[in-house]
C-alpha positions as CSV (number, residue, x, y, z in Angstrom):
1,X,-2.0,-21.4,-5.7
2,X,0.9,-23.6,-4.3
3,X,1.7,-23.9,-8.1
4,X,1.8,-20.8,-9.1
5,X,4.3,-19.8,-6.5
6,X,6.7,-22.4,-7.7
7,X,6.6,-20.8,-10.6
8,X,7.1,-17.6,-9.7
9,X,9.9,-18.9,-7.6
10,X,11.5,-20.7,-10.5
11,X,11.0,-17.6,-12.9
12,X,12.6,-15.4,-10.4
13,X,15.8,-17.3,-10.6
14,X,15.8,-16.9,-14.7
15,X,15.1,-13.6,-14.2
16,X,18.6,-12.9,-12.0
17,X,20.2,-15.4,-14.5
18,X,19.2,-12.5,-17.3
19,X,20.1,-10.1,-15.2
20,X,23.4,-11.2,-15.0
21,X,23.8,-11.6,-18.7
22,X,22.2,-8.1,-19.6
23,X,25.2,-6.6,-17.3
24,X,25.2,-2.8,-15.8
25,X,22.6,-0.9,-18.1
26,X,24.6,2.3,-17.6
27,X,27.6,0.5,-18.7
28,X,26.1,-0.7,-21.6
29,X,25.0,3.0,-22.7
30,X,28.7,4.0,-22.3
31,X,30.2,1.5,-24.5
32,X,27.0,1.3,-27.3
33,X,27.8,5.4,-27.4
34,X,31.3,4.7,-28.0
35,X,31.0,2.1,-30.9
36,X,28.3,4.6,-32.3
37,X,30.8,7.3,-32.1
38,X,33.6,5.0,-33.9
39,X,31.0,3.9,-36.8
40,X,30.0,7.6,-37.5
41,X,34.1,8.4,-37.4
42,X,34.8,5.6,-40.6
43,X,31.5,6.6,-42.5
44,X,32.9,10.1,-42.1
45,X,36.2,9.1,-43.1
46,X,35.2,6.1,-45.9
47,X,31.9,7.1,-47.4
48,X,31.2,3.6,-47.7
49,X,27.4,2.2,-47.5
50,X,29.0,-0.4,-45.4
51,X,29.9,2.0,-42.7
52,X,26.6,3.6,-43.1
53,X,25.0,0.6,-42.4
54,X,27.4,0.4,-39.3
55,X,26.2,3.5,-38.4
56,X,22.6,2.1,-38.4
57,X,23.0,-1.3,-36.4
58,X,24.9,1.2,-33.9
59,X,22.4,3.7,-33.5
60,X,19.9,0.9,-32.7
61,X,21.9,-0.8,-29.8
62,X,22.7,2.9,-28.5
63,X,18.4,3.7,-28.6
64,X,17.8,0.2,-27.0
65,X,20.0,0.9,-24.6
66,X,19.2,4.2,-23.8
67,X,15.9,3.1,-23.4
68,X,16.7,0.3,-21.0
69,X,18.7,2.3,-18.9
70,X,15.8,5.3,-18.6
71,X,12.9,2.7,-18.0
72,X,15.5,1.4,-15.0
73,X,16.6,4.8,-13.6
74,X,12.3,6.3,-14.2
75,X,11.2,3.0,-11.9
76,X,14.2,3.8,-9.2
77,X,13.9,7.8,-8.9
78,X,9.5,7.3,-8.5
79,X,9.2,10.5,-10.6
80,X,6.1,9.6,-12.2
81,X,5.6,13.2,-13.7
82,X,8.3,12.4,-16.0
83,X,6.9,9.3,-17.9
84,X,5.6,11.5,-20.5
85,X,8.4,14.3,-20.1
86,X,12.1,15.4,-21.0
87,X,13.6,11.9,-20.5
88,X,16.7,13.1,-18.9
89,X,19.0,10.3,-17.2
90,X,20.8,13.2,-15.1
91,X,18.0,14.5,-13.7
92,X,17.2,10.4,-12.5
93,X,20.7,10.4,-11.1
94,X,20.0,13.6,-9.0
95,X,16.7,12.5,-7.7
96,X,18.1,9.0,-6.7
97,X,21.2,10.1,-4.4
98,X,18.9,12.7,-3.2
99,X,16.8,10.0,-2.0
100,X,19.9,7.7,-0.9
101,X,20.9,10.5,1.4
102,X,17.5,10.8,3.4
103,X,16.4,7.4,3.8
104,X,20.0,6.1,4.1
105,X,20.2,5.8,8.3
106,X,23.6,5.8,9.7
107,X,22.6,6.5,13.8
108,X,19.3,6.2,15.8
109,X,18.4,7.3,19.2
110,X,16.5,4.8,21.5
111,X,13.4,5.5,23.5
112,X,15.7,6.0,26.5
113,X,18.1,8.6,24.8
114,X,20.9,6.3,24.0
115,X,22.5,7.1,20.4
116,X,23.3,3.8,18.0
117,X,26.1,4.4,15.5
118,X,27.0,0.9,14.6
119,X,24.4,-0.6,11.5
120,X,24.1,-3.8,13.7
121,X,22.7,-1.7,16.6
122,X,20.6,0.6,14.4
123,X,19.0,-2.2,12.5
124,X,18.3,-4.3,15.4
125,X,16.1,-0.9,17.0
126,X,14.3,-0.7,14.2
127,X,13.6,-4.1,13.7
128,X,12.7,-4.4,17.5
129,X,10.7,-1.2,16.8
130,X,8.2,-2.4,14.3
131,X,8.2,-6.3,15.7
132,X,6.3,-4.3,19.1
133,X,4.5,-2.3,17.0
134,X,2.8,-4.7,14.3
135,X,3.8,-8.0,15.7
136,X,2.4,-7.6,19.1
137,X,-1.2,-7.7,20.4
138,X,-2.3,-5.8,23.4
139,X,-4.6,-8.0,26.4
140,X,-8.0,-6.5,26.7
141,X,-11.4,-7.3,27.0
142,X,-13.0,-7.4,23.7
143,X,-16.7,-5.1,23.8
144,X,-19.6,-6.5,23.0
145,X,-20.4,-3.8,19.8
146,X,-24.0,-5.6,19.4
147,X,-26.1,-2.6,21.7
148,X,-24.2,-0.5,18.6
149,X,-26.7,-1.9,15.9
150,X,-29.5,0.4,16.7
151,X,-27.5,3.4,16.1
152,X,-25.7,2.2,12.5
153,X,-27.2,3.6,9.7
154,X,-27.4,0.2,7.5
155,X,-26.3,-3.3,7.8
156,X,-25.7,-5.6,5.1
157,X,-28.7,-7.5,3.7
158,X,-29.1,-11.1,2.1
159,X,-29.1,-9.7,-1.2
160,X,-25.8,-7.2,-0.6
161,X,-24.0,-10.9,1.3
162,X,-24.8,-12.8,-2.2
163,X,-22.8,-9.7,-4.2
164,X,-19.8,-10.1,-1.8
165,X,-19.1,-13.6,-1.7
166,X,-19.7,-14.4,-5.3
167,X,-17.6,-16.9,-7.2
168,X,-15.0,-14.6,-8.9
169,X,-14.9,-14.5,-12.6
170,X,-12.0,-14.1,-15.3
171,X,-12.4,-10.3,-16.1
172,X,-12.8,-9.0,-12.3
173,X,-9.2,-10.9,-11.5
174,X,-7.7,-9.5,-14.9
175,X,-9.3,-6.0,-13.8
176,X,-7.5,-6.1,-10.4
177,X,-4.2,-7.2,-11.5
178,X,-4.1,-4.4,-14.2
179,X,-5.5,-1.5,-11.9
180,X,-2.0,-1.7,-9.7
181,X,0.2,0.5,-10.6
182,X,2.8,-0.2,-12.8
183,X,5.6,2.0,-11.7
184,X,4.4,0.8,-7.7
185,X,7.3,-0.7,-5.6
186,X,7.2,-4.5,-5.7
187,X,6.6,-6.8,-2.6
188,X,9.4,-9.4,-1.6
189,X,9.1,-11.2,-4.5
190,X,9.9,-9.0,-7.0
191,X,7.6,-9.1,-9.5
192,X,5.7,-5.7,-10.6
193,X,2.4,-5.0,-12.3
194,X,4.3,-4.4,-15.4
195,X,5.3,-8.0,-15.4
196,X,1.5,-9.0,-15.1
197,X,0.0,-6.7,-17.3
198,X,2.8,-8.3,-20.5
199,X,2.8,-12.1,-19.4
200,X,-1.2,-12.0,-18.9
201,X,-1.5,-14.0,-22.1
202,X,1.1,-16.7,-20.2
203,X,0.7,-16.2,-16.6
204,X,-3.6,-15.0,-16.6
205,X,-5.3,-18.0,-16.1
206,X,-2.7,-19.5,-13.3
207,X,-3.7,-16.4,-11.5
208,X,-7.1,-16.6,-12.0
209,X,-7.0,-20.0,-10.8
210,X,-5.2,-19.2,-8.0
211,X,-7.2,-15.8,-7.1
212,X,-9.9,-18.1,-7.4
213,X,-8.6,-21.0,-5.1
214,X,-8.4,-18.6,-2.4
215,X,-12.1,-17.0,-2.8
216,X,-13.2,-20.7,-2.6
217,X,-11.3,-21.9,0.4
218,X,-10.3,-18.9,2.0
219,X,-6.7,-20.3,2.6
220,X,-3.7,-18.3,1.5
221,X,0.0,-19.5,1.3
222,X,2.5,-17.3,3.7
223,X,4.3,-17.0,0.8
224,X,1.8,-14.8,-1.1
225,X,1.5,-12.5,2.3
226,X,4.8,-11.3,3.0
227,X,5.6,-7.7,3.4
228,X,8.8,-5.5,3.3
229,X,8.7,-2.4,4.9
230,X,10.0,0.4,3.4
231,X,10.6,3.1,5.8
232,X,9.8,6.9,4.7
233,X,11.0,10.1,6.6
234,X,8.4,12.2,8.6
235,X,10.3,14.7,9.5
236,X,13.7,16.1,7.5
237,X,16.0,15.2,10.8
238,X,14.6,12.0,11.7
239,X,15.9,11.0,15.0
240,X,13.8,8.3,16.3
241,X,12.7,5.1,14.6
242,X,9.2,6.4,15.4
243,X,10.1,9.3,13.0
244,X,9.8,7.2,10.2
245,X,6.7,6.1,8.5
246,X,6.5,2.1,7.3
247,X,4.8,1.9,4.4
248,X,4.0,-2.0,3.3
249,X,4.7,-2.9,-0.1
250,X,3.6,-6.3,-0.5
251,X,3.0,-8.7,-3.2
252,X,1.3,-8.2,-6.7
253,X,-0.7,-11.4,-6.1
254,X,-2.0,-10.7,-2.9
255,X,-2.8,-7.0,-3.7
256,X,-4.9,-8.3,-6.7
257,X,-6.7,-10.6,-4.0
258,X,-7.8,-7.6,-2.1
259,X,-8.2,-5.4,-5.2
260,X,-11.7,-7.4,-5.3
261,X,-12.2,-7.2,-2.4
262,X,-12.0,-3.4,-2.1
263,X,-14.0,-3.1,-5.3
264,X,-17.0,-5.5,-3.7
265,X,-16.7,-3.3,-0.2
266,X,-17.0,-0.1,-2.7
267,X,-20.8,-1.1,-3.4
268,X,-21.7,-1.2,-0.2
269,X,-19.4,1.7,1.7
270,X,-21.6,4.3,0.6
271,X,-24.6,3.1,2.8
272,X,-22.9,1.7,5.5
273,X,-21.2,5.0,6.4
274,X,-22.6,8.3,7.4
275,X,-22.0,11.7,5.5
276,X,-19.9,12.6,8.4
277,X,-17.0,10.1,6.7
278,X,-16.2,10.8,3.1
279,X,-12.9,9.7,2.6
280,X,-12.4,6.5,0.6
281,X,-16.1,6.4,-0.1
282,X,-17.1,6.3,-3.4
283,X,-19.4,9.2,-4.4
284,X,-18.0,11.4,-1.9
285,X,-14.9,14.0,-1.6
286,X,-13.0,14.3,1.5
287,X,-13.1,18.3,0.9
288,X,-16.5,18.3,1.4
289,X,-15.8,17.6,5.1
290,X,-13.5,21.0,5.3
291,X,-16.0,23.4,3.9
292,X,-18.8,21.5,6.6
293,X,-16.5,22.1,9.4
294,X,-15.7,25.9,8.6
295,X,-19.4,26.5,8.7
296,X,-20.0,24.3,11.8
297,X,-17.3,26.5,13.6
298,X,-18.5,30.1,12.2
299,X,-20.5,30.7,14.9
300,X,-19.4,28.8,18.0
301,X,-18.6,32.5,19.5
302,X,-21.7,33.6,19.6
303,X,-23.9,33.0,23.5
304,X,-27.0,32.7,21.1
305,X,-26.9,29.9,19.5
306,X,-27.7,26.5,21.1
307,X,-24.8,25.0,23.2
308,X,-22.4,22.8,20.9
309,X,-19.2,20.9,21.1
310,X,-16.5,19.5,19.4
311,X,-14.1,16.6,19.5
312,X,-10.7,17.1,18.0
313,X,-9.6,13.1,17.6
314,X,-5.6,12.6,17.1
315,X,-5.0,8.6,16.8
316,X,-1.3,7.8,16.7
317,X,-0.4,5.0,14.7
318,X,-4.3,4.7,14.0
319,X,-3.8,2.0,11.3
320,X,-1.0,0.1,12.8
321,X,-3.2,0.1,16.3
322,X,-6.2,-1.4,15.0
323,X,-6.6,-5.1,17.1
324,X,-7.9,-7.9,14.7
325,X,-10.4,-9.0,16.8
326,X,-11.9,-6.0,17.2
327,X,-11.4,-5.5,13.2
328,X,-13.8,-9.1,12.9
329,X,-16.1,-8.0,15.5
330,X,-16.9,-4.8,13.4
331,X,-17.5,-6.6,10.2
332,X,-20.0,-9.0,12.5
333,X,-21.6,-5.5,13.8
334,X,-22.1,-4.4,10.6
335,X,-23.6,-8.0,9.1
336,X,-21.0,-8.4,6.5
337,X,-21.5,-12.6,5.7
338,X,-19.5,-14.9,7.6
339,X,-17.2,-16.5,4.4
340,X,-16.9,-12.5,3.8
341,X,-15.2,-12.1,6.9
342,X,-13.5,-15.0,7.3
343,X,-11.5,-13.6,3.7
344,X,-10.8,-10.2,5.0
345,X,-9.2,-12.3,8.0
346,X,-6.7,-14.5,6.5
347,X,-5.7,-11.4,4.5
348,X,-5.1,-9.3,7.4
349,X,-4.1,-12.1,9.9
350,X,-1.1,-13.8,7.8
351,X,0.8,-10.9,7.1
352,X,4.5,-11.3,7.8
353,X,7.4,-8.9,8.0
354,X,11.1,-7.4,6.8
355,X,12.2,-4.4,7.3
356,X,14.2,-2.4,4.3
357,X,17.2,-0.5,5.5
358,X,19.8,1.1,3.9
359,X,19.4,-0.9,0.7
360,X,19.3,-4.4,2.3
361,X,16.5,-6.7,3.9
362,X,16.5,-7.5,7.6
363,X,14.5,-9.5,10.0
364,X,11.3,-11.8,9.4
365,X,8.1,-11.5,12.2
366,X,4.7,-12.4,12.1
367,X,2.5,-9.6,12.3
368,X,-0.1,-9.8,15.8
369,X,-2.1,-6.4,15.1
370,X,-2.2,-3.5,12.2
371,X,-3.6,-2.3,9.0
372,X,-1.0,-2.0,6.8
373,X,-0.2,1.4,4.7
374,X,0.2,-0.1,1.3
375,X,-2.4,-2.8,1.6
376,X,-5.4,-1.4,-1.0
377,X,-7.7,-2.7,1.6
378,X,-6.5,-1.1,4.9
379,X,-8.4,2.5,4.6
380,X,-11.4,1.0,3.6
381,X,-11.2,-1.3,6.4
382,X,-10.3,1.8,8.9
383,X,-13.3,3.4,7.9
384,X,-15.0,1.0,9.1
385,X,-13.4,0.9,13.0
386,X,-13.9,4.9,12.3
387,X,-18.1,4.5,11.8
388,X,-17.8,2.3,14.8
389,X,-16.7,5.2,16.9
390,X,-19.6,7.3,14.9
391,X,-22.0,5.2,15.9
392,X,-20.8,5.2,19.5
393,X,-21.2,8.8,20.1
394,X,-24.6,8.3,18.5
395,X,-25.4,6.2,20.8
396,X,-24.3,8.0,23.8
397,X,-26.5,10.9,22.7
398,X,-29.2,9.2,21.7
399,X,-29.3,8.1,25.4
400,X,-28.6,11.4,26.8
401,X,-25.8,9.9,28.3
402,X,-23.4,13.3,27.8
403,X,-26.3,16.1,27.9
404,X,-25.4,16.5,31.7
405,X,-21.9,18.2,30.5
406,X,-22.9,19.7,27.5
407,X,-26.2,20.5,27.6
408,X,-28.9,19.6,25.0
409,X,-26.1,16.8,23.2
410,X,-28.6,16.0,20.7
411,X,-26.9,19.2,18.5
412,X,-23.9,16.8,18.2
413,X,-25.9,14.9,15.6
């Protein structure tokens, strides 16, 4: 693993070296357009096949670099419903100053009402911000979640443990690297799926020899688990920092890494959770849940029917709230196999942070607490802490220990 993120490293620095060389692509489009437009003038003038032959050898530079600048401004602007469209650079140019102008943050307003103008101030909130936020752990007094068992509808078995800790072969790394999006933001090292998916031939088996290192041991390098935070709007004014949404992108590597890991938790989802969770599940459609819960509420005006109630749950910052201990403590609750857990641990519990602002990276913090938006394992994992809370009410009405204010409680199940 330490080997392949030398290499990386080393790469990274030919890579800037090429950049370097390759120049502005936009540039490069303006000057290949006018030598094109200087050929075509002497073939028009001369006749000559040497001109036209100009003309050809000009027209190829102008395509290639047409084509380099359009693959560049496509990845920039995220308008994926172009990739197969109109490839129009001035509609790439409008989208991307659009999105300058609302991320771009020039003032902030603190908790406590005081506006920051300067960028030093403003970046040093924000920062701050999301150091309390995902660095920071709250004290408490973990809960024992083993009276819970009873009331879950299935725990893992020896058989389903064997399946989730199996050795990792060639194809199911391959599978995960390729399954990331291509045109998805990069992490802090810079390389994309795109770069994967065309050096697979050169780079595949040091990456399955490093996915593999970590599925043995269950150590992973700090390098491989760094985030950058890329904050996103909520609202069209944003004011506070808490008005914008971090979304992690992390590193191609370590989203492969969990990529197996999601699709190993995908066998077993479905009969860990109940029907009342069908997002992220496999087999199941989040809609479903909407058409339940209009026909739930039909009739709640009517004296008739047996006494009912309802529970209208808002987290705030549900994935960035979740404590890791807790997080372990559900996967023990649920039987998941220790190596298992120990995995999904080091994943979560190594993340480290910088924040994206205004085109440049800021800060560096160890994260103490979080699932983080951008991580392909996070809602799988939060549906998890959500069936704890499922099983909890279960509980409670299975022991009649709400039918005093509600009446007959078992109609909540």
């Amino acid at each position: 693993m330490y080997e392949s993120v030398c290499k990386l490293k080393l790469l990274k620095s030919e890579f800037r070296r090429l950049k370097k060389q390759t120049g502005n692509l936009t540039e490069n489009v303006q000057k290949a357009k006018i030598f094109l437009d200087k050929a075509q003038s002497l073939f028009t003038t001369y006749k000559e096949d040497i001109f036209l032959n100009l003309v050809k050898c000009c027209r190829r530079v102008y395509s290639a670099a047409v084509k380099l600048e359009i693959s560049m401004l496509q990845q920039r602007a995220k308008l994926r419903w172009l990739k197969h469209g109109d490839q129009s650079s001035k509609v790439f140019f409008q989208k991307i100053n659009s999105t300058r102008v609302k991320q771009r943050v020039f003032q902030i307003t603190t908790a406590s009402g005081e506006l920051l103008t300067t960028q030093h101030a403003v970046t040093q909130e924000f920062i701050s911000y999301f150091q309390n936020l995902l660095g920071g752990s709250t004290t408490h007094r973990l809960l024992d979640l083993g009276f819970l068992r009873p009331a879950l509808k299935h725990t893992i078995t020896t058989a389903e443990a064997s399946l989730l800790v199996a050795p990792v072969t060639e194809s199911e790394v391959k599978e995960a690297f390729f399954d990331i999006d291509v045109e998805s933001a990069p992490g802090p090292d810079g390389f994309t799926s795109a770069f994967y998916r065309v050096a697979w031939p050169i780079v595949g088996r040091s990456m399955f020899e490093s996915v593999g290192e970590f599925f043995r041991t269950g150590k992973l390098l700090k390098q491989i688990n760094t985030t950058l935070l890329a904050l996103i709007p909520k609202v069209n004014m944003p004011t506070y920092v808490s008005d914008y949404r971090p979304i992690s992108c992390c590193n191609v590597l370590y989203k492969a890494i969990t990529k197996i890991i999601v699709k190993r938790l995908q066998r077993v989802l479905p009969l860990l959770i109940t029907y009342s969770q069908n997002a992220f599940v496999p087999g199941r459609s989040i809609s479903d849940n909407i058409l339940l819960a209009q026909e739930l509420l039909a009739g709640y005006n009517q004296t008739r029917l047996p006494e009912r109630c309802t529970l209208k749950v808002d987290i705030q910052k549900a994935y960035d709230s979740v404590e890791w201990d807790f997080m372990v403590e559900v996967l023990k609750l649920f039987n998941f196999p220790h190596q298992f857990i120990a995995l999904i641990e080091q994943c979560i519990s190594t993340a480290t942070f910088s924040v994206s602002l205004n085109g440049s990276i800021h800060g560096f913090f160890k994260g103490g607490r979080g699932l983080r938006q951008g991580d392909p394992m996070s809602p799988y994992l939060f549906v998890l802490v959500m069936e704890v809370w499922n099983s909890l009410l279960r509980h409670r009405v299975q022991n009649a220990a709400i039918s005093s204010t509600i009446g007959n409680a078992r109609n909540l199940v």
